[in-house]
C-alpha positions in Angstrom: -47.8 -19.0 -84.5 -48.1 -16.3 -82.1 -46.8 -13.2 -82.8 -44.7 -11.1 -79.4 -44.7 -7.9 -79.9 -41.1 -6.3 -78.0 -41.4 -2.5 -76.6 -38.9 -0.3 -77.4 -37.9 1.6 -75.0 -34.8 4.3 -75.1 -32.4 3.6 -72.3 -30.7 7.0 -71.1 -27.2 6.9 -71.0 -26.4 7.4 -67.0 -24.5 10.4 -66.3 -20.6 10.6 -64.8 -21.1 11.0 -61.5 -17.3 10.8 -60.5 -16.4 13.5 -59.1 -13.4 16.0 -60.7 -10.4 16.3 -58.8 -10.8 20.4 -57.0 -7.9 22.6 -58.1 -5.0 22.6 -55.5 -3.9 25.8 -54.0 -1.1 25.9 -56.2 -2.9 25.5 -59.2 -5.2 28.1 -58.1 -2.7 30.7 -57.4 -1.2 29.5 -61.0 -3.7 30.3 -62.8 -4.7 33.7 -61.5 -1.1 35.0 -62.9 -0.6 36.9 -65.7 -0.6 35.0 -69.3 3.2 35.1 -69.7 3.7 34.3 -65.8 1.3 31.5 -66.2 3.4 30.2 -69.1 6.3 30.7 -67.8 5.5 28.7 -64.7 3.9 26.2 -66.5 7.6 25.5 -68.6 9.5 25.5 -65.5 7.4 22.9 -63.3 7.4 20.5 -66.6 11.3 21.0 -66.8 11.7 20.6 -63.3 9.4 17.0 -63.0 12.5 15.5 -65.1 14.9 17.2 -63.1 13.7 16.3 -59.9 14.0 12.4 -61.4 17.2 12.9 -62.8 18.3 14.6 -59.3 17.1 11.1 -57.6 19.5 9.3 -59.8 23.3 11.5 -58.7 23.8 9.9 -55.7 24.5 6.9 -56.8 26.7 8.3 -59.9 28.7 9.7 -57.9 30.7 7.2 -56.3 31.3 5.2 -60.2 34.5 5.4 -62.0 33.1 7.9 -64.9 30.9 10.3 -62.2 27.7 12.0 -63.4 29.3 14.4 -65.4 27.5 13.1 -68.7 24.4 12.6 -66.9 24.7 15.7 -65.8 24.8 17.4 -69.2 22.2 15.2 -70.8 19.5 17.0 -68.1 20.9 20.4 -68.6 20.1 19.9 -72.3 16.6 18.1 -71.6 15.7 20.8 -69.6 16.4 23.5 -72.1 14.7 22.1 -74.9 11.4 21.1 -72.8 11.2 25.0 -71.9 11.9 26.5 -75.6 9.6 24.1 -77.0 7.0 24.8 -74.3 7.1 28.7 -74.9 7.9 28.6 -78.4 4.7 26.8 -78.5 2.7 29.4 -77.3 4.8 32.2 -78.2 6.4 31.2 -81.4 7.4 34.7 -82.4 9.3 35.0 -79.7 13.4 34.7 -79.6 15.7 32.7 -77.4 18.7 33.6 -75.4 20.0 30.4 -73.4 23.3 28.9 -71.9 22.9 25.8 -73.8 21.8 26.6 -77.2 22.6 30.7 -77.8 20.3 32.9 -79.7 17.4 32.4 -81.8 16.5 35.3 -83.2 12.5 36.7 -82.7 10.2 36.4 -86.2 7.9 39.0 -87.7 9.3 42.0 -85.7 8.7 40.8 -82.7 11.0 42.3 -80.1 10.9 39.7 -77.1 13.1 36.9 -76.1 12.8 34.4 -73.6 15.9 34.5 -71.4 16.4 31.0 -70.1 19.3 29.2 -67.8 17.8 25.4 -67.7 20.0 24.2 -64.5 22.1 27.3 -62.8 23.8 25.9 -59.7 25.2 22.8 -62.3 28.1 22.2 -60.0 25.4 21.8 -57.0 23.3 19.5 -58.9 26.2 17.1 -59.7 27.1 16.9 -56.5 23.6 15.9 -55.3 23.4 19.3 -53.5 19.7 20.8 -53.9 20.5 24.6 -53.9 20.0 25.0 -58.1 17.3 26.2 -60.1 15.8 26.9 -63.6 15.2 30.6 -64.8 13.5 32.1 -66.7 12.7 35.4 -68.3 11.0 37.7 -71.0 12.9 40.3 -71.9 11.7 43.5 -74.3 15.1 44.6 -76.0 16.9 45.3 -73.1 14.4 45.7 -70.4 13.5 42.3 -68.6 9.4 42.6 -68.3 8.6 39.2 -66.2 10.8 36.1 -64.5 10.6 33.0 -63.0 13.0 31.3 -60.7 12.4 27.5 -59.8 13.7 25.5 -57.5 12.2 22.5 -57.9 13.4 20.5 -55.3 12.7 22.6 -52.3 9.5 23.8 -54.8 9.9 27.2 -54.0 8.9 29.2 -57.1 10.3 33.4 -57.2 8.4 35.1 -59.5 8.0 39.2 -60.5 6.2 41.2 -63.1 7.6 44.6 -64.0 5.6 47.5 -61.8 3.7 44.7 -59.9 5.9 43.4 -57.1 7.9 40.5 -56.4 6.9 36.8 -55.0 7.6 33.4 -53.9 5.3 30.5 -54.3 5.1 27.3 -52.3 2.6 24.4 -51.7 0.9 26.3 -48.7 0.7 30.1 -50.3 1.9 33.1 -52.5 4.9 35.5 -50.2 5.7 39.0 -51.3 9.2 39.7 -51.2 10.8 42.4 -49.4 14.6 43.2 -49.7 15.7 43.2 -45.7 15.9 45.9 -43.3 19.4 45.8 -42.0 21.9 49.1 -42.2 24.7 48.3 -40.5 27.2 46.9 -42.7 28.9 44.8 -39.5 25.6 42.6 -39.6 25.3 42.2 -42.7 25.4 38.8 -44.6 26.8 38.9 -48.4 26.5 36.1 -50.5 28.3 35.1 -53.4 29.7 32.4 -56.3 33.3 31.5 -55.0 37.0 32.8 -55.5 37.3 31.1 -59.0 37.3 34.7 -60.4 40.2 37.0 -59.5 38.8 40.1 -59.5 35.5 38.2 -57.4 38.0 37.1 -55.0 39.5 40.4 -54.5 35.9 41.6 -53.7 35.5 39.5 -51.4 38.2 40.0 -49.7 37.9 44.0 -49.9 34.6 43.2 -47.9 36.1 40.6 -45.6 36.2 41.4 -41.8 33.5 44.1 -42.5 30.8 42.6 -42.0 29.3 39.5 -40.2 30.1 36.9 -43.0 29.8 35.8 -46.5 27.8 32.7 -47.9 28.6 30.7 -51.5 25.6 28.8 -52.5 26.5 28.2 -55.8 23.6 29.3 -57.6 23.5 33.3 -58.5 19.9 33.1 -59.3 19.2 31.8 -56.1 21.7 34.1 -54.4 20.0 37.1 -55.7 16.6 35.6 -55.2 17.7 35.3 -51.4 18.8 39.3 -51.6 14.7 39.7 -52.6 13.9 37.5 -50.0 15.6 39.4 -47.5 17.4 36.4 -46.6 21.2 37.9 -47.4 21.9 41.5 -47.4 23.8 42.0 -50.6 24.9 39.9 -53.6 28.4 40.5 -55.1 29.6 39.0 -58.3 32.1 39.6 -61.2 31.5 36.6 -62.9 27.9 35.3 -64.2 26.1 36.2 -68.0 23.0 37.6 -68.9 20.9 34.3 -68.0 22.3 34.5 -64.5 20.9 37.6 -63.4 18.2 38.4 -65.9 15.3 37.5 -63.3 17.1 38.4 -59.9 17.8 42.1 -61.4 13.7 42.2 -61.9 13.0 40.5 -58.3 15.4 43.0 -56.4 13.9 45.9 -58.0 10.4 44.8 -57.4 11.1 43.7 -53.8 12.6 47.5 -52.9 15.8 46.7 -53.6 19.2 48.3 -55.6 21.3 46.4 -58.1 24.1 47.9 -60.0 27.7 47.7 -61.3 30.6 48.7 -59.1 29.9 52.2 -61.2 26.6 52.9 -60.0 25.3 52.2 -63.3 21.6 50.7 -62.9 21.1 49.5 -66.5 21.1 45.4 -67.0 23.3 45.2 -70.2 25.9 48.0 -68.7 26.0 45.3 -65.3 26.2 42.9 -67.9 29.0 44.9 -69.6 30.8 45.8 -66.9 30.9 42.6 -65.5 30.5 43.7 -61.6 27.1 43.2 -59.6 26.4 44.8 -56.1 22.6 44.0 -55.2 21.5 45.1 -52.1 18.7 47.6 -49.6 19.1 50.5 -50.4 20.1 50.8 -46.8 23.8 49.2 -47.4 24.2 49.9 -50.9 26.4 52.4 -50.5 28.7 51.4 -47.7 29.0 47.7 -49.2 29.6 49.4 -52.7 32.2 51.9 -51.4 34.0 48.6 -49.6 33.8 46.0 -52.8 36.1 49.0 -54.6 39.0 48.4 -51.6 37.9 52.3 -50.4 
């Protein structure tokens, strides 16, 4: 019998040749932020995928018997965990201060906390109103450091860094935010969150009729994210905590603006404390300030 020989010959593997998806703009932009911006961002877009589902789903809660009020809380709680175990993650030294689940304290002498408020504008959201957002912020014992506000169904993203200015990101590119330019007080648009409070109401109405209205959005991060923006003049508020403000008192002062208590006093925890907010231009600070008081 014949014997065949076979050749052997090595076969090369051929290569991938499908081409990788380029980075979007957003992504781009995303990844040229600091590390703890770039985190931070990061948590809140992944919170706000199951929000924006959940979001789909009001409309049709509300017209049933029971209403989306569980539903409601079930997302708020979602969305606070996915961001604390997102940072912790990454930062698991670091301490939480949040709406939903309180403090947890930092580890091995750490001295930063994440400041988070999953859904602040809950009352929006329930009603199938888009004007809420998730916050976010890292805060050094009592000085707030970095912050991210999210909305993440208009997708606007406000974002600051202590000494390096404040933002806002969309799909099409990165805004620096300037505080506006107004300085008459009869122009001037003030927003803020309702007449539920008494002594909020009586600000309110101490301002009334001087100026050229007032807005309630129902979301005092977005409210003093708009101040930034230069979309309202001035923010007033005696009712909110530390979540509610802890970003919007960074993007004010990075955007060229003033926030304080009804005192003057600058400090976070003493506006905090004091439980009064007026954030606006330095322009009206003093006449909306002087007016707020019933002077």
């Amino acid at each position: 019998m014949k014997t065949v020989t076979v050749e052997k010959r090595t076969i090369t593997p051929r290569q991938n040749t499908k081409r990788q998806r380029p980075e979007t703009r957003e992504e781009k932009m995303i990844a040229s932020l600091s590390p703890h911006l770039n985190l931070m961002v990061r948590a809140v877009r992944k919170a706000g995928r199951s929000m924006v589902r959940d979001f789909g789903e009001i409309s049709s809660l509300q017209v049933s018997l029971k209403g989306p009020g569980d539903f409601v809380s079930n997302a708020d709680t979602f969305a606070e965990k996915t961001l604390i175990n997102e940072l912790l993650a990454d930062r698991p030294d670091y301490g939480v201060l949040s709406e939903e689940c309180g403090c947890l304290a930092p580890k091995n002498g750490c001295t930063l906390h994440w400041v988070i408020d999953p859904i602040d504008g809950t009352t929006n959201f329930l009603h199938a109103l888009p004007t809420f957002s998730i916050s976010v912020a890292l805060m050094d014992k009592d000085e707030i450091t970095a912050g991210v506000i999210f909305n993440p169904i208009t997708n606007e993203l406000y974002y600051a860094e202590k000494g390096k200015g404040a933002f806002v990101m969309t799909p099409t590119g990165n805004t620096r935010l300037r505080v506006s330019g107004r300085n008459k007080l009869a122009y001037a648009l003030v927003c803020s969150n309702g007449f539920s409070n008494k002594k909020n109401r009586q600000m309110i109405e101490n301002i009334s009729g001087q100026i050229a209205s007032v807005r309630f959005n129902g979301s005092t991060t977005l409210g003093l994210a708009g101040v930034a923006a230069g979309q309202y003049d001035a923010y007033i508020s005696a009712q909110f905590k530390l979540w509610d403000i802890a970003t919007g008192y960074l993007l004010i002062k990075e955007a060229g603006g003033y926030i304080s208590d009804m005192d003057n006093n600058t400090n976070l925890m003493a506006i905090v404390n004091h439980q009064t907010l007026v954030a606006s231009n330095t322009l009206l600070k003093e006449a909306i300030t002087k007016k707020v008081r019933g002077k």
